[in-house]
C-alpha positions in Angstrom: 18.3 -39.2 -10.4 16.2 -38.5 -7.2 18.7 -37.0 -5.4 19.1 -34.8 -8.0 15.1 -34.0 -8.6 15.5 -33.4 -4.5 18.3 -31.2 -4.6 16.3 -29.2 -7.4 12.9 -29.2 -5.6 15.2 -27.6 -2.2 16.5 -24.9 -4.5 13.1 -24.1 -6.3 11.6 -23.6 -2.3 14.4 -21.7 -1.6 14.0 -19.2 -4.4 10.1 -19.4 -3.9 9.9 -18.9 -0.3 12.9 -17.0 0.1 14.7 -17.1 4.2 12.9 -18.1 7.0 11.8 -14.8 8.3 13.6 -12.9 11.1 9.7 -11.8 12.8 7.8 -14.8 13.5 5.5 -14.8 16.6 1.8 -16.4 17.9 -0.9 -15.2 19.3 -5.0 -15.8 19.3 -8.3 -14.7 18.1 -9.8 -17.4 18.7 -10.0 -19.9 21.9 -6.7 -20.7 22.9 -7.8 -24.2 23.5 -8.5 -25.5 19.7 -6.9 -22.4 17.6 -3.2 -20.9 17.0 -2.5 -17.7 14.8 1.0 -17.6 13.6 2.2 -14.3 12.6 5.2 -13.4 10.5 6.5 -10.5 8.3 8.5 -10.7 5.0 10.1 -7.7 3.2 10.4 -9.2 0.0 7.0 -9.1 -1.6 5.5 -12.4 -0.9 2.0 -12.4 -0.5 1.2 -15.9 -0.3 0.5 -16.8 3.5 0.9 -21.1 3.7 1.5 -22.8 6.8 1.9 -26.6 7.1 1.4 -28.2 10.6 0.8 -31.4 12.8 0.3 -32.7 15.9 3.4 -34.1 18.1 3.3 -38.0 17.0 1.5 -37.8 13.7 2.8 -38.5 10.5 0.5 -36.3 8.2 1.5 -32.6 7.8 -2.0 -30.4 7.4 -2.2 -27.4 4.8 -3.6 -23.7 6.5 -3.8 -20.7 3.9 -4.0 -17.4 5.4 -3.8 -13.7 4.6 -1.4 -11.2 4.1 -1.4 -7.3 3.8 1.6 -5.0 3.4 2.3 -2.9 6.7 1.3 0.7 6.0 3.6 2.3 3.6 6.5 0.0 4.1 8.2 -3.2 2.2 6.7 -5.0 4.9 4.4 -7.6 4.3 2.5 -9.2 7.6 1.1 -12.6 7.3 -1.6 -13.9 9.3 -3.0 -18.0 9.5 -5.4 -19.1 11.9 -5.3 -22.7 12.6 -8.4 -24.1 14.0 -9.8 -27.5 15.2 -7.3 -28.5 17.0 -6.6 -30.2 20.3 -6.5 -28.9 23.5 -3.2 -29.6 25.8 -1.5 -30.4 22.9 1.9 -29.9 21.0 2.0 -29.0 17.6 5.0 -28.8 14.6 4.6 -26.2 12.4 6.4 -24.4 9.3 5.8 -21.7 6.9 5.6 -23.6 3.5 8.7 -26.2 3.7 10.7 -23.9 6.1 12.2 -24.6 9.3 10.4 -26.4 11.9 8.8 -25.0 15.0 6.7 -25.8 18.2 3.3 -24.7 19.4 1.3 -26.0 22.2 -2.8 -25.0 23.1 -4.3 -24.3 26.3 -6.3 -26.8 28.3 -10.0 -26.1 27.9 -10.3 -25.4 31.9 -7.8 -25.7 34.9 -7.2 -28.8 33.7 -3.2 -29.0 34.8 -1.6 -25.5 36.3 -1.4 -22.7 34.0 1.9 -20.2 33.8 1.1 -17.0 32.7 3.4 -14.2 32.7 2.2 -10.6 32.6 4.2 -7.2 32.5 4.3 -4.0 30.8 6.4 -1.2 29.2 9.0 -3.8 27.1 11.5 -2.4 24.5 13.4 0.9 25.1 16.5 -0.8 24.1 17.9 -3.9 23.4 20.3 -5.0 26.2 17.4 -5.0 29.3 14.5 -6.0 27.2 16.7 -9.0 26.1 17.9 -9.8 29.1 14.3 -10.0 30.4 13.2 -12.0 28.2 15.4 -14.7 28.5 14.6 -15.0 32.4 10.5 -14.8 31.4 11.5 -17.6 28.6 13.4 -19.8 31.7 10.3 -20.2 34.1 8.7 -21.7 30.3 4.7 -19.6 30.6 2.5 -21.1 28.9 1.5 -17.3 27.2 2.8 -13.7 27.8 0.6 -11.3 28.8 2.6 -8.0 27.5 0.4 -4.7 28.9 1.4 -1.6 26.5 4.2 0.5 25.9 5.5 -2.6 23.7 7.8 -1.0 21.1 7.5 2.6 22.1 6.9 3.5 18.6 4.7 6.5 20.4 4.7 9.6 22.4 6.1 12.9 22.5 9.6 11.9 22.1 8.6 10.2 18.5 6.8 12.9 17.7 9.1 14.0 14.8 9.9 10.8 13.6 8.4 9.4 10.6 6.3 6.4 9.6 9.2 4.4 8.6 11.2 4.5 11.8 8.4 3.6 13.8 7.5 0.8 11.4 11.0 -0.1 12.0 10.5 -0.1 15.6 8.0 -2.6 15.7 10.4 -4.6 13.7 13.6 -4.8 16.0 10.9 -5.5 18.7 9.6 -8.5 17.2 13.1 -9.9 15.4 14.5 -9.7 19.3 11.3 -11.7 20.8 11.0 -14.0 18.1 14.9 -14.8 18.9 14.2 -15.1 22.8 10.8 -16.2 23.6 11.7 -20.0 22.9 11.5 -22.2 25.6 14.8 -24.7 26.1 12.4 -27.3 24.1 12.4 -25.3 21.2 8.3 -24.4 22.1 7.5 -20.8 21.4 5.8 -19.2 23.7 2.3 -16.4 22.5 2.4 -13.0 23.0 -1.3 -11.5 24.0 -1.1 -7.7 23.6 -2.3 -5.1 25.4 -2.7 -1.1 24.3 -0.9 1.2 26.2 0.0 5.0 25.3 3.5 4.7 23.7 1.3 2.4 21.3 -0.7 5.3 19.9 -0.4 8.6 18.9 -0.5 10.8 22.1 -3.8 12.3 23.3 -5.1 9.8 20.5 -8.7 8.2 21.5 -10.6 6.4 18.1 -8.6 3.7 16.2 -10.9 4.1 13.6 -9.7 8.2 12.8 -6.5 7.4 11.9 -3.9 4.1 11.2 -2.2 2.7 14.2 0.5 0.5 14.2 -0.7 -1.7 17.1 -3.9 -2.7 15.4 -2.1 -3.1 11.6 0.9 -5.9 13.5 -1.6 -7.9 15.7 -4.8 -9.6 15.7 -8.1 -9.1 17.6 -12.0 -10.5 18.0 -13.3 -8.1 16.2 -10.8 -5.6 13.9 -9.5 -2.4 15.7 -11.1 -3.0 19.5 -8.5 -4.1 21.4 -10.8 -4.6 24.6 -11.7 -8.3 24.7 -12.1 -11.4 27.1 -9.7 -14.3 26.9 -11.4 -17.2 28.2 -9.7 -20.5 29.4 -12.6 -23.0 29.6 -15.3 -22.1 32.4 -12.4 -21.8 34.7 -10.7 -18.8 34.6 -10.8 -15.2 33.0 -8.5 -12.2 31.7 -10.2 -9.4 31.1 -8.1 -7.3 28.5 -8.6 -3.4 28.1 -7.6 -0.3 26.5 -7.1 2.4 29.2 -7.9 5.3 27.3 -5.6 5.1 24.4 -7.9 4.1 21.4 -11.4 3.8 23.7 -12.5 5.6 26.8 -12.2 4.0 30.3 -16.1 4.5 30.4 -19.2 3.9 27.7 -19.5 1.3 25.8 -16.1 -0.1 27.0 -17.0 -0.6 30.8 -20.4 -1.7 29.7 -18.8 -4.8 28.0 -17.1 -5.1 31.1 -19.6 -5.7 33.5 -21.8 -7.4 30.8 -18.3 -9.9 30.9 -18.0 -10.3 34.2 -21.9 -10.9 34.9 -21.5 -13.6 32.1 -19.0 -15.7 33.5 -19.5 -15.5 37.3 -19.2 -19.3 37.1 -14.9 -18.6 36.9 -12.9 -19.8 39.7 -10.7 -16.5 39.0 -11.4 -12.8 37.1 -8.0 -11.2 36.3 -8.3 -7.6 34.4 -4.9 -6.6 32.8 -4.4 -3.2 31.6 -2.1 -0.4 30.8 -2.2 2.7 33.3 -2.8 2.1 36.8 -5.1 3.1 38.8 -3.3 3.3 41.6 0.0 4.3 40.6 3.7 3.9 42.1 5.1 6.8 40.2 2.5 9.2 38.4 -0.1 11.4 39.4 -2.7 9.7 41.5 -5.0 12.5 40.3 -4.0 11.7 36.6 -7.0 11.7 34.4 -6.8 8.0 33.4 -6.0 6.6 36.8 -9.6 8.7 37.6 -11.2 7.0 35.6 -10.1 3.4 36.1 -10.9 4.1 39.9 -14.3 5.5 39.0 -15.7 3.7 36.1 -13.7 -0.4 36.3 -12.4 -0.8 40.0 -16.6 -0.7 41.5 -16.7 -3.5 38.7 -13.8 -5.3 39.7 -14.9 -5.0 43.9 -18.5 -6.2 43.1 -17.7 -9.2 41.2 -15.4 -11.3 42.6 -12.2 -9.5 41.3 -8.8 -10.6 43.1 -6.0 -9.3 42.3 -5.9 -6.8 39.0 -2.9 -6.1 36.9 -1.6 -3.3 35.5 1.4 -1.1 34.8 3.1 2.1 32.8 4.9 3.3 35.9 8.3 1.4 35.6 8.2 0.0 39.0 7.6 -2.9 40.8 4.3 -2.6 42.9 1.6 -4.7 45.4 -1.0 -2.9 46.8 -3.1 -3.3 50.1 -6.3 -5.0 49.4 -8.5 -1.9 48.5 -11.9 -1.4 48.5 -14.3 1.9 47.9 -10.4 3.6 47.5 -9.9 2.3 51.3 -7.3 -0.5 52.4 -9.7 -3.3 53.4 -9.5 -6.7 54.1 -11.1 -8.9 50.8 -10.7 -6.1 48.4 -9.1 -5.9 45.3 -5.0 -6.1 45.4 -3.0 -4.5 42.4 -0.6 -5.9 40.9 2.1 -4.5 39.0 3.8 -2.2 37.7 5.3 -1.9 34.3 9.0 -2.2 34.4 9.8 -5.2 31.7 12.8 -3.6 29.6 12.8 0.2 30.6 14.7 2.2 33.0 13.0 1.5 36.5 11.9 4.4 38.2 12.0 5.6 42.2 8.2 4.7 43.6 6.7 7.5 45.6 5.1 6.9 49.0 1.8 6.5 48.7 -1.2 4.6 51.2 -2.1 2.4 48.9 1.3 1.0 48.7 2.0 -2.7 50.3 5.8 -3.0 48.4 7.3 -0.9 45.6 11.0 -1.1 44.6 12.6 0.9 41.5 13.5 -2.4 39.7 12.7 -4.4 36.8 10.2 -6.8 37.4 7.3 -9.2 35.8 4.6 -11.1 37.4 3.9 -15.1 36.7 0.8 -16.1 38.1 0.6 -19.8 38.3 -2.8 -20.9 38.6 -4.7 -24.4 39.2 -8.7 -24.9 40.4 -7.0 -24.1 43.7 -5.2 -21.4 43.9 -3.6 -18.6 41.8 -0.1 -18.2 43.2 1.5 -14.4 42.0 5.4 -14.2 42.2 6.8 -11.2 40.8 10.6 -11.7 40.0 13.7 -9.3 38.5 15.5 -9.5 35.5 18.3 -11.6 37.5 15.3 -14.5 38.5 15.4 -13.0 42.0 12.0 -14.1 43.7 10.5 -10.2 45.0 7.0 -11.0 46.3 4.6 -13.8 46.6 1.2 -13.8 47.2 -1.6 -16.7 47.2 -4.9 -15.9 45.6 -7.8 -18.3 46.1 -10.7 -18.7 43.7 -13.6 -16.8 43.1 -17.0 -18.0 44.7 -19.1 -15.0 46.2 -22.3 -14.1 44.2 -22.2 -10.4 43.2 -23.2 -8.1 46.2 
């Protein structure tokens, strides 16, 4: 008899809840220390956004409710729970109502152990290299994925004529191919943080609030539709994540915030900006308009306090600049990191002063960082170590 009442109950969550979904992914709003936000999509009208978790080692599964809101015009539906109050360092089971279990862990409040981050740009053009890059990413096991614009390409002048339901669908092939990669071998899966770049947004496009934008409507920020915002591990260390140009200009209000951010936390060991377009560029225009601006309006921010190394991307390259200072190569200034070449065809860098190394190859950066050093090795597709670098930590008052 209570086999049978089991066999029932399985068939009534089955019918309920429907297939695990195919897009399932995590990120943060919150501090990644004591909060998750587990992200999925279902196309088959459920609005009811449950999650059911637990810490590795307890017995007790916990009950999260969230929200869900259909994507746009679509079928879609994208669900959104924010699990809070939880423990830093620590694993975490979780499933969507009674489905299939999966793996989580938080950050350390702090440099407590090394952190693995892995930042790059410019992902899915098509399947076969942007899967083939993340399953090398998902081998050195980050701890988070750092993933600067120009994610799905939904964008740009060559979507121009297409219409709202093949970009939507787009964004969907992206996520069903990084929710099947970005699994470590333990079965943990590892957060996406976002970053706006132009194939993001409608081209020439520069207020999120004007118009819908996919980016905004399939992630989760601070504060609804401003993707600029600091993401803080403890006192220790800080990534400064911002919009170059796309839905907010370079300057006003959003390299205000930045200085008021990097005043405010002067106490970090390192400050590490992350971005879209570069200001100093492998293979565009040094004299393009947004690369102007970056130079004029962040990089005196970055040089006066205590900025290191600075990431950032769009050109399809691999890249290291000289240490650069007031647009000069000097020793102590600020090296750039980059350059945007996760899943897309690499292009041929052009010769430029700036330039340290540049190679026309796919490529990703994983900074691995302790109260001691930040170590920055950028690798290819095939796990072949390009560049290393040693960056130590931050402790010069602002000039």
């Amino acid at each position: 008899m209570i086999k049978k009442a089991l066999i029932l109950f399985s068939l009534c969550a089955i019918c309920l809840w429907g297939e695990e979904p195919q897009v399932l992914y995590l990120t943060w709003r919150g501090d990644p220390s004591t909060t998750m936000t587990v992200m999925w999509h279902t196309d088959d009208g459920q609005d009811t956004s449950i999650i059911q978790y637990q810490r590795e080692g307890e017995a007790t599964w916990h009950h999260a409710e969230g929200r869900a809101k259909p994507l746009l015009k679509s079928s879609v539906t994208v669900h959104q729970v924010e699990l809070t109050g939880l423990n830093e360092n620590t694993d975490y089971f979780f499933r969507i109502s009674d489905g299939e279990i999966h793996r989580f862990r938080t950050l350390p409040n702090g440099l407590n152990r090394p952190l693995k981050v892995v930042i790059g740009g410019d992902a899915y053009m098509t399947p076969e290299p942007f899967t083939k890059m993340n399953k090398e990413v998902a081998s050195k096991d980050p701890d988070f994925v750092i993933l600067t614009g120009d994610i799905a390409y939904s964008e740009g002048l060559r979507c121009a004529l297409k219409t709202l339901r093949w970009k939507i669908e787009r964004w969907e092939e992206f996520f069903r191919i990084w929710t099947r990669d970005m699994v470590t071998k333990e079965g943990r899966i590892i957060p996406i943080v976002p970053v706006i770049g132009n194939h993001d947004v409608l081209e020439g496009f520069d207020d999120p609030f004007k118009k819908e934008v996919l980016f905004y409507e399939v992630f989760t920020f601070p504060h609804e539709g401003i993707p600029f915002r600091l993401m803080r591990i403890g006192k220790d260390l800080c990534f400064y994540l911002l919009d170059s140009g796309h839905t907010f200009p370079v300057a006003g209000s959003q390299a205000e915030w930045l200085e008021k951010s990097l005043v405010g936390n002067q106490q970090a060991l390192f400050h590490i900006p992350a971005y879209h377009m570069a200001a100093y560029p492998t293979v565009t225009a040094f004299s393009h308009r947004s690369s102007r601006d970056i130079r004029k309006f962040w990089c005196p921010l970055f040089e006066r306090y205590g900025v290191k190394i600075s990431m950032e991307h769009d050109n399809h390259a691999f890249k290291r600049t000289f240490p650069i200072r007031e647009e000069k190569v000097t020793p102590g200034g600020v090296i750039y990191l980059g350059d945007g070449a996760w899943g897309v065809p690499p292009e041929k860098p052009h010769r430029h002063w700036y330039l340290y190394k540049s190679a026309q190859i796919n490529s990703y950066w994983l900074l691995t960082i302790d109260r001691e050093r930040c170590l920055c090795e950028a690798y290819n597709n095939d796990g072949e170590l390009l560049d290393k670098l040693e960056v130590l930590p931050h402790h010069k008052a602002p000039l």
